[in-house]
BAGUTOR-511794 format. One record per residue (C-alpha): residue number from 1; residue in one letter; x, y, z. Coordinates in nm, 2 decimals, m for minus. Layout:
BEGIN
<node pos="NUM" code="a" px="X" py="Y" pz="Z"/>
...
//
This chain:
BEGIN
<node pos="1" code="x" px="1.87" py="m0.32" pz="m3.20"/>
<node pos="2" code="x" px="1.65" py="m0.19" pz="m2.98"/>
<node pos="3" code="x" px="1.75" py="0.14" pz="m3.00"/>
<node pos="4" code="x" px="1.59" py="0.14" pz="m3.40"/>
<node pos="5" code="x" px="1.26" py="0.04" pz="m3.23"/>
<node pos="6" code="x" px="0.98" py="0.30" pz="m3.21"/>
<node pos="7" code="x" px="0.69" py="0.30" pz="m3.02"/>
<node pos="8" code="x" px="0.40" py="0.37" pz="m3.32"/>
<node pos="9" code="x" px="0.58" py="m0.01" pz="m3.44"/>
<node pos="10" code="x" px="0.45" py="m0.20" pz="m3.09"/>
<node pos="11" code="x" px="0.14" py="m0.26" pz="m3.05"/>
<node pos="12" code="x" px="0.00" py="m0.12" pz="m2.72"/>
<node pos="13" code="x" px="m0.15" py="m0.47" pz="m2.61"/>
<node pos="14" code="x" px="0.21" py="m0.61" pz="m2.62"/>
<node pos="15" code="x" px="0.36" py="m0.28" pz="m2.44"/>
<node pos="16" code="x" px="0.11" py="m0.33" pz="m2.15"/>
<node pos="17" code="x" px="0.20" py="m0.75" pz="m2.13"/>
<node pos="18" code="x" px="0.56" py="m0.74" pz="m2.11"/>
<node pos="19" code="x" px="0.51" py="m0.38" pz="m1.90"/>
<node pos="20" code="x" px="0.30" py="m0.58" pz="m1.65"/>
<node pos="21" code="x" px="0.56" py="m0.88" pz="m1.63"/>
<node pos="22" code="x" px="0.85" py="m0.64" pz="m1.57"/>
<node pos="23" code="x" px="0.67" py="m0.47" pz="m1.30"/>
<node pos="24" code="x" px="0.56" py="m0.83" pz="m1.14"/>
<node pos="25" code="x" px="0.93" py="m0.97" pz="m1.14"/>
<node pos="26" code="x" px="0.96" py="m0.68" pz="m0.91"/>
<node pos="27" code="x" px="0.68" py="m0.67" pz="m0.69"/>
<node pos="28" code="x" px="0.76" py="m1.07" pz="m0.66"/>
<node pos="29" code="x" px="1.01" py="m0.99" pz="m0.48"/>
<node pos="30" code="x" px="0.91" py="m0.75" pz="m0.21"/>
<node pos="31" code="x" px="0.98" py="m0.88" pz="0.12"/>
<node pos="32" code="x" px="0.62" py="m0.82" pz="0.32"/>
<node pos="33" code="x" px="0.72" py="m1.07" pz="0.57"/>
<node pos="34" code="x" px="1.01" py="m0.82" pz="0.70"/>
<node pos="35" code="x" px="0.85" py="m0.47" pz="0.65"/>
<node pos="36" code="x" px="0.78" py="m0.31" pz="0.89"/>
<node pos="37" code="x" px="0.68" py="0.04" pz="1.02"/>
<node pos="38" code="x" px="0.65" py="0.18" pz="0.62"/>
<node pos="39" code="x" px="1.01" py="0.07" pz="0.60"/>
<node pos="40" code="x" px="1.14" py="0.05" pz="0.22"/>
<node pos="41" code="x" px="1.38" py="m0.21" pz="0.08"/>
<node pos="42" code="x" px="1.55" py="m0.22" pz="m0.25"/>
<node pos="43" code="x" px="1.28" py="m0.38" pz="m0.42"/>
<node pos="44" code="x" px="0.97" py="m0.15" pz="m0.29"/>
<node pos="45" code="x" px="1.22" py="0.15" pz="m0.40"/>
<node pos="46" code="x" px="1.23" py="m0.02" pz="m0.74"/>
<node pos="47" code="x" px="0.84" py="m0.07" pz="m0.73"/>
<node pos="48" code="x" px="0.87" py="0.32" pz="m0.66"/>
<node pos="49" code="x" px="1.10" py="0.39" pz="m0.92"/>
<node pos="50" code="x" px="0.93" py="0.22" pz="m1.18"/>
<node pos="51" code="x" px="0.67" py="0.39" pz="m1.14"/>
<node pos="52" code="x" px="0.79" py="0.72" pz="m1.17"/>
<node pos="53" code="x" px="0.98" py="0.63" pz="m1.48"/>
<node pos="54" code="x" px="0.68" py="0.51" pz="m1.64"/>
<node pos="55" code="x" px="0.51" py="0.88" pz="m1.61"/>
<node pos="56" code="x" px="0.84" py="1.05" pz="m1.75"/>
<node pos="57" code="x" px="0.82" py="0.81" pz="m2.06"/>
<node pos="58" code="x" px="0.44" py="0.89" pz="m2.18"/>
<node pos="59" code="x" px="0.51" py="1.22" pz="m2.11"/>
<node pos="60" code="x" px="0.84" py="1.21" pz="m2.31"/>
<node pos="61" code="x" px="0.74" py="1.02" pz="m2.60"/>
<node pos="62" code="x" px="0.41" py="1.24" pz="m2.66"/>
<node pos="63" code="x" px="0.59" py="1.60" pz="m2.60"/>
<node pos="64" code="x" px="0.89" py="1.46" pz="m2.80"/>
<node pos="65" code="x" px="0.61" py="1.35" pz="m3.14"/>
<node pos="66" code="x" px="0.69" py="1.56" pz="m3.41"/>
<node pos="67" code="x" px="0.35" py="1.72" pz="m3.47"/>
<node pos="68" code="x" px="m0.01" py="1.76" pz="m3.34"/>
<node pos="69" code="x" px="m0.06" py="1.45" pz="m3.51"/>
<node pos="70" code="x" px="0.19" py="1.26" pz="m3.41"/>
<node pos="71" code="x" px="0.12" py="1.38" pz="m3.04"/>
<node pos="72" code="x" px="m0.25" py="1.26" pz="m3.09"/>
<node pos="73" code="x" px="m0.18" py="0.87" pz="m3.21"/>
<node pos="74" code="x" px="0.12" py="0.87" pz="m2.93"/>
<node pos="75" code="x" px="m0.22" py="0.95" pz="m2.72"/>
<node pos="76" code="x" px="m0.45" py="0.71" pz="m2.78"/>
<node pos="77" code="x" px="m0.19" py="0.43" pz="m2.79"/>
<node pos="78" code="x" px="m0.16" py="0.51" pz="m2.40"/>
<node pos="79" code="x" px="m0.50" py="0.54" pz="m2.37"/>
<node pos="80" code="x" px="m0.57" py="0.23" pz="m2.50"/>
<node pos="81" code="x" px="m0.27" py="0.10" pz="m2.36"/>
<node pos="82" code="x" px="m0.47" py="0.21" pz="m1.97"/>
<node pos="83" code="x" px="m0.73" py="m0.07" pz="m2.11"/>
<node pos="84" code="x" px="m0.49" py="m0.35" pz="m2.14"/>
<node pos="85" code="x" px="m0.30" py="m0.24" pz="m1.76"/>
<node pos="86" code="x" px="m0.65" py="m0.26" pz="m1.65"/>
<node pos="87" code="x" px="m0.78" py="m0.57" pz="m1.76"/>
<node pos="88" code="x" px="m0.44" py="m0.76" pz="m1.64"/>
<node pos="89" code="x" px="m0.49" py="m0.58" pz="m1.32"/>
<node pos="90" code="x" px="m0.18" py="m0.37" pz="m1.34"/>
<node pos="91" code="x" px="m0.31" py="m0.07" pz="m1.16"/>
<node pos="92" code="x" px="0.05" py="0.06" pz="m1.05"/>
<node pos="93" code="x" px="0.12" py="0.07" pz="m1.46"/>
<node pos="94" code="x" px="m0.27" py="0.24" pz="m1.48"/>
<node pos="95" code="x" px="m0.22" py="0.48" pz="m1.26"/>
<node pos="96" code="x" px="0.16" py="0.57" pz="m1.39"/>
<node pos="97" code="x" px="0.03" py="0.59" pz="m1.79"/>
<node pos="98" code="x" px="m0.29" py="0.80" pz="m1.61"/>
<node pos="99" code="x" px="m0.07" py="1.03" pz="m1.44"/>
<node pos="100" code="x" px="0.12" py="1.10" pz="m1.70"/>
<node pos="101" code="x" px="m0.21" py="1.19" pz="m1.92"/>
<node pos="102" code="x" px="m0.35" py="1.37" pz="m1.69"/>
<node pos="103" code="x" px="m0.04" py="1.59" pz="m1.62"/>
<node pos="104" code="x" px="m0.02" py="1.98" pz="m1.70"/>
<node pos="105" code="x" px="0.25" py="1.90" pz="m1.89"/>
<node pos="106" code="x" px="0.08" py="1.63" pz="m2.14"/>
<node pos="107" code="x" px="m0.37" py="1.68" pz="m2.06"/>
<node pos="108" code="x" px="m0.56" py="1.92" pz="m2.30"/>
<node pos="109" code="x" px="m0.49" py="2.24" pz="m2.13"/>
<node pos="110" code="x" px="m0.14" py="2.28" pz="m2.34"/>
<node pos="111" code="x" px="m0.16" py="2.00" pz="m2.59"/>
<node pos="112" code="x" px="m0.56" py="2.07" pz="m2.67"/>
<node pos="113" code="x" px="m0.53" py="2.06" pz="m3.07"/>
<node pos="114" code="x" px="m0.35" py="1.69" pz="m3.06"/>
<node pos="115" code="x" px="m0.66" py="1.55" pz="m2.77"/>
<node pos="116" code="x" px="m0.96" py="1.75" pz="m2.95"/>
<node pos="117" code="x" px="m0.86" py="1.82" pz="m3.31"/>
<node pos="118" code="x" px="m0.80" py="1.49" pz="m3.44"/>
<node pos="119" code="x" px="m1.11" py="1.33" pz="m3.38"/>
<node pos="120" code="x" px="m1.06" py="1.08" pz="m3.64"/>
<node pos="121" code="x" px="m0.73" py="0.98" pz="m3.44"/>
<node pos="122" code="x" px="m0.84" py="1.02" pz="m3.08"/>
<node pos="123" code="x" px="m1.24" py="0.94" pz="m3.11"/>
<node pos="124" code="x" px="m1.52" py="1.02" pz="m2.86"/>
<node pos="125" code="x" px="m1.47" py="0.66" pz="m2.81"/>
<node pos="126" code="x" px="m1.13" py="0.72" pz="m2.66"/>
<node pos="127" code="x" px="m1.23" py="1.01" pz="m2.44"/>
<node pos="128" code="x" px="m1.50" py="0.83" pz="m2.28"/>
<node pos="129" code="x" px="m1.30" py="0.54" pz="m2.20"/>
<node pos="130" code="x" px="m1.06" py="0.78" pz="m2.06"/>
<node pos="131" code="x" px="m1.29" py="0.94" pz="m1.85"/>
<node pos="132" code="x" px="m1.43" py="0.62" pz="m1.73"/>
<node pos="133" code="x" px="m1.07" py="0.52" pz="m1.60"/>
<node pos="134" code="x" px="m1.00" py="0.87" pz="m1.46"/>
<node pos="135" code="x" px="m1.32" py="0.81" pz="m1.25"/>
<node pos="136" code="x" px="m1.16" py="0.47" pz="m1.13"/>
<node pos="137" code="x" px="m0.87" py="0.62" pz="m1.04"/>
<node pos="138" code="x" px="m0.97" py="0.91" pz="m0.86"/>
<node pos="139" code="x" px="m0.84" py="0.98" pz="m0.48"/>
<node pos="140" code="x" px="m1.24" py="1.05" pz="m0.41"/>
<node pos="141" code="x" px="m1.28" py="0.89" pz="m0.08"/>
<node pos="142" code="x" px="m1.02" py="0.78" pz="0.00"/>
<node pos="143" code="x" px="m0.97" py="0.61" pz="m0.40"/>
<node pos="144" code="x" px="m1.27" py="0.42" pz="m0.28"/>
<node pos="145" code="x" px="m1.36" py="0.32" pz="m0.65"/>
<node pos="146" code="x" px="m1.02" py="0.15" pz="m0.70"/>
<node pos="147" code="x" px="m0.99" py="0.01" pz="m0.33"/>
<node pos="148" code="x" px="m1.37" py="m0.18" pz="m0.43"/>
<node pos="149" code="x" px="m1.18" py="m0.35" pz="m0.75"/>
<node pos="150" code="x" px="m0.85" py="m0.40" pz="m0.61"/>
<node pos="151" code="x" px="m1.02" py="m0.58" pz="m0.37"/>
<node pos="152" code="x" px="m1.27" py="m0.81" pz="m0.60"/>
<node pos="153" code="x" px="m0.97" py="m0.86" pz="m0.85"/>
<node pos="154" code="x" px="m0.89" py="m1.15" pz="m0.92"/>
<node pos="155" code="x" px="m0.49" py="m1.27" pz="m0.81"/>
<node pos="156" code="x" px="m0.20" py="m1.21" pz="m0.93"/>
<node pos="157" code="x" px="m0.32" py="m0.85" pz="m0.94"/>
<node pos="158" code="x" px="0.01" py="m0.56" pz="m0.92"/>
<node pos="159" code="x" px="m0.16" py="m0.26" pz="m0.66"/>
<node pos="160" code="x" px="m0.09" py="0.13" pz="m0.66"/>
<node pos="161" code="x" px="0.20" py="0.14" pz="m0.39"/>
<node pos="162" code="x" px="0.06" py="0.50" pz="m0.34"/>
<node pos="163" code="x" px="m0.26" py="0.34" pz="m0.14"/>
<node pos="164" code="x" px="m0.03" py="0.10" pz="0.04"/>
<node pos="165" code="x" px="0.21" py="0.38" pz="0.17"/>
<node pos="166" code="x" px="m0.10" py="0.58" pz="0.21"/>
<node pos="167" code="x" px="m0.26" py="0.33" pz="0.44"/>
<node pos="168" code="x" px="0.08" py="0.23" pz="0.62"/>
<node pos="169" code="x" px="0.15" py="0.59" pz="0.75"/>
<node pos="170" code="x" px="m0.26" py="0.59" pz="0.88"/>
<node pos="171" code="x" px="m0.17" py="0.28" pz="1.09"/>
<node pos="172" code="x" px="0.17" py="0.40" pz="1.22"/>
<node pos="173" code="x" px="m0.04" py="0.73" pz="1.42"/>
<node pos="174" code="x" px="m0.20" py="0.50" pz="1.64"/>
<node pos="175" code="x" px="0.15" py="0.38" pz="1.74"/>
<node pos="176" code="x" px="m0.02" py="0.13" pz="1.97"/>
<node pos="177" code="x" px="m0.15" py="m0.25" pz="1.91"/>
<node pos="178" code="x" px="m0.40" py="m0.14" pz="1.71"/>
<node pos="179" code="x" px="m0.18" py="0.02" pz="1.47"/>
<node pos="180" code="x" px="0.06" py="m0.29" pz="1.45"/>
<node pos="181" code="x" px="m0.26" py="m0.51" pz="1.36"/>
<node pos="182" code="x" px="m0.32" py="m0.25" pz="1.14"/>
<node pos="183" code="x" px="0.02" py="m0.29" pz="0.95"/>
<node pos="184" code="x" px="0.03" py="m0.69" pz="1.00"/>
<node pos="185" code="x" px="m0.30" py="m0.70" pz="0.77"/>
<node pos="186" code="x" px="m0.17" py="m0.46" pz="0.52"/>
<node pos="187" code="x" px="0.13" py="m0.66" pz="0.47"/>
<node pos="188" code="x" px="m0.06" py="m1.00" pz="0.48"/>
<node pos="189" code="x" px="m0.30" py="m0.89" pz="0.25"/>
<node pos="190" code="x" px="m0.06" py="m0.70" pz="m0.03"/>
<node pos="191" code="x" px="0.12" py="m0.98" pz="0.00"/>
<node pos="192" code="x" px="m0.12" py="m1.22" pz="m0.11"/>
<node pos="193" code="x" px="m0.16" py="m1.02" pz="m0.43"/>
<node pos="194" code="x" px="0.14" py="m1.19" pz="m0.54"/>
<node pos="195" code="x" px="m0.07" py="m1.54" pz="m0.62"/>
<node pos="196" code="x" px="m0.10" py="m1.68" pz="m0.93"/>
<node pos="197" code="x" px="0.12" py="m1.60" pz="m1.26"/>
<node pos="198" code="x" px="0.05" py="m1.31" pz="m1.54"/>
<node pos="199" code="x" px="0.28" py="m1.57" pz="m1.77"/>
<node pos="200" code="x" px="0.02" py="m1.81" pz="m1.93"/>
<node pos="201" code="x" px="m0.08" py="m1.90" pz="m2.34"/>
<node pos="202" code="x" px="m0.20" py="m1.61" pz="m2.43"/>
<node pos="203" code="x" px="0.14" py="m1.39" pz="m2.37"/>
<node pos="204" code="x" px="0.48" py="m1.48" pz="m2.27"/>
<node pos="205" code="x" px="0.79" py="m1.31" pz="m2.22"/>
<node pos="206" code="x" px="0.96" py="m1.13" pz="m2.49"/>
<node pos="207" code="x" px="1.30" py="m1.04" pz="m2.44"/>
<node pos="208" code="x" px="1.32" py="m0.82" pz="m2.70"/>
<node pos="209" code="x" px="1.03" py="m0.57" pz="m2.61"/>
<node pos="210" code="x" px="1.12" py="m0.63" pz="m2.25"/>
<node pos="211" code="x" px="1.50" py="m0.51" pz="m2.34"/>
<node pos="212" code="x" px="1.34" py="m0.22" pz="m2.55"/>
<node pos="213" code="x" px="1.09" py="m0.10" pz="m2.26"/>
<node pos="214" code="x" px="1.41" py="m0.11" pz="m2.03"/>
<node pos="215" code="x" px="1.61" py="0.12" pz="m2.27"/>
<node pos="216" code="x" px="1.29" py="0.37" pz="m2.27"/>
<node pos="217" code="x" px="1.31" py="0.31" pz="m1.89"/>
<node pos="218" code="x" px="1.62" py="0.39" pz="m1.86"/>
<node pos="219" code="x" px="1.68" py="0.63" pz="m2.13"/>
<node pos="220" code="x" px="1.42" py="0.88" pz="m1.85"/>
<node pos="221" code="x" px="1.75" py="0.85" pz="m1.65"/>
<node pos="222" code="x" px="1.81" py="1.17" pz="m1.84"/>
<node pos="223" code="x" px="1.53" py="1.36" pz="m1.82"/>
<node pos="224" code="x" px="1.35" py="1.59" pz="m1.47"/>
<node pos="225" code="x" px="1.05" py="1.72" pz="m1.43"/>
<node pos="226" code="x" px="1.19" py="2.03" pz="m1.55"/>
<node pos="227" code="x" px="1.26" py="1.97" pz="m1.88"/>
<node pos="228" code="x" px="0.93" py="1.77" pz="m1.94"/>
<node pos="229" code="x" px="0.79" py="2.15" pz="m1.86"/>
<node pos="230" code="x" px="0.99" py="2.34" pz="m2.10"/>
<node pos="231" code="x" px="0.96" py="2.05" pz="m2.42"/>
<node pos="232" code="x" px="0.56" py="2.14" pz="m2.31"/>
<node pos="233" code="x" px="0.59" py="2.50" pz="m2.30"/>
<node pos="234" code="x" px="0.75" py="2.49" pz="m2.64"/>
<node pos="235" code="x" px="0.52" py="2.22" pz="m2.80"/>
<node pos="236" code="x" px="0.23" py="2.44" pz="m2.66"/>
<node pos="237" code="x" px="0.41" py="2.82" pz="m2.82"/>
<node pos="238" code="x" px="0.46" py="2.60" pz="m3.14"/>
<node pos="239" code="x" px="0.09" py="2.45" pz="m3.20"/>
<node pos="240" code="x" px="m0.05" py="2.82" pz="m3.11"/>
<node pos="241" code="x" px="0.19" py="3.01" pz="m3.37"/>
<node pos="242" code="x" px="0.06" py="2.69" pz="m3.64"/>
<node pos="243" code="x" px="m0.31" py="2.76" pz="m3.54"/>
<node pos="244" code="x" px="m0.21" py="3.16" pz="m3.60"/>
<node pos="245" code="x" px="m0.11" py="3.09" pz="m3.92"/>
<node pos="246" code="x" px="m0.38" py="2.89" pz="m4.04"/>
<node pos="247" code="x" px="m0.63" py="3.13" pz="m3.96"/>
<node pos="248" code="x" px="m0.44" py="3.38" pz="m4.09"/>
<node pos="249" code="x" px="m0.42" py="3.16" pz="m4.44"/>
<node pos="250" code="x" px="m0.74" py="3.06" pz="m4.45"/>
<node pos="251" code="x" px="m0.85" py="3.46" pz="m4.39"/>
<node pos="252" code="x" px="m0.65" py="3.52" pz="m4.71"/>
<node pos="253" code="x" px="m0.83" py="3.29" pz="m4.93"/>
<node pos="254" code="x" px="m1.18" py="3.41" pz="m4.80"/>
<node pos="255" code="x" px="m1.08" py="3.77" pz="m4.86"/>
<node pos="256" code="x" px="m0.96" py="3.68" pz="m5.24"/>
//
């Protein structure tokens, strides 16, 4: 079943394809034709929601890893995991994995011994890569970086909603012609991202991950913002009272 499945067993490649089709099935279906004045409809709330659940899963299946260990392979599957989102041009999924990396809750700050002290897990490799997409992904002008490869993607390509809303609520302050123009182009344009089909022979739908990643989906259901802080906050008291006691070990053996 698909609750026995864990996610060290699926390879991050395969989490990223069925990911990316799950997310398409929904952005599909976004009317653009009827939305107007950055109104939402059950499907752009889903888009939304997605997104959000995505963040609470990396974070939860990192902070809930058993050790610093653990925590670090959990890491650089999602890190490697950005690579895949990013070369299907997925960049609502690359953003939701990076947001949840980057997060106080998850980024080196509190978890620094599972990103730096494993560097045979998560190699220098894997931190430049990282850096490389937190760079594309920045909100530096305007996330000018990721505006220039949306826009020479190729189609079907799955955008950040957060630029689209972003750029909706710019046009609706004019609240005159030019605005409405404005809005007409968004809408025409994010709705031509929907050409062409992720499904071809390299990857195909697999309704068993696809189940599994909606369980892990769901299974967030259960989980705020505020308990993703306190699993952190204990993960973080734990690995400093380890570190304490291996210095305090290895102290011992030096002294003797």
């Amino acid at each position: 079943t698909v609750k026995q499945i864990l996610l060290p067993d699926i390879k991050h490649k395969t989490i990223a394809q069925q990911l990316t089709l799950i997310m398409s099935e929904i952005y599909k279906q976004i009317p653009f034709d009827s939305l107007k004045n950055n109104s939402t409809d059950y499907y752009t709330s889903s888009y939304t929601k997605i997104f959000n659940q995505v963040v609470l899963w990396v974070q939860y299946s990192i902070l809930v890893s058993r050790d610093t260990k653990s925590r670090a392979k959990i890491i650089k599957k999602w890190i490697k995991c950005c690579d895949h989102l990013l070369s299907m041009r997925n960049f609502h999924g690359l953003i939701a994995v990076h947001c949840a990396l980057r997060s106080n809750s998850v980024f080196s700050g509190k978890l620094k011994t599972a990103w730096f002290k494993h560097k045979n897990i998560i190699k220098r490799k894997h931190h430049q890569r990282f850096k490389k997409i937190s760079e594309l992904v920045s909100y530096n002008e305007n996330y000018g970086l990721l505006r220039n490869k949306m826009n020479n993607a190729q189609y079907p390509l799955l955008p950040y909603w957060g630029i689209f809303k972003r750029d909706c609520q710019f046009a609706n302050e004019f609240n005159n012609e030019k605005g409405e123009r404005m809005i007409n182009s968004l809408l025409g344009q994010y709705d031509g991202y929907k050409q062409g089909e992720y499904v071809s022979h390299k990857f195909q739908h697999s309704p068993l991950i696809e189940t599994w990643i909606h369980y892990q989906l769901g299974e967030t259901l259960l989980i705020n913002i505020d308990a993703i802080n306190q699993m952190s906050d204990n993960v973080h008291d734990l690995d400093e009272q380890q570190d304490r006691l291996k210095k305090r070990k290895y102290s011992v053996i030096i002294s003797s």
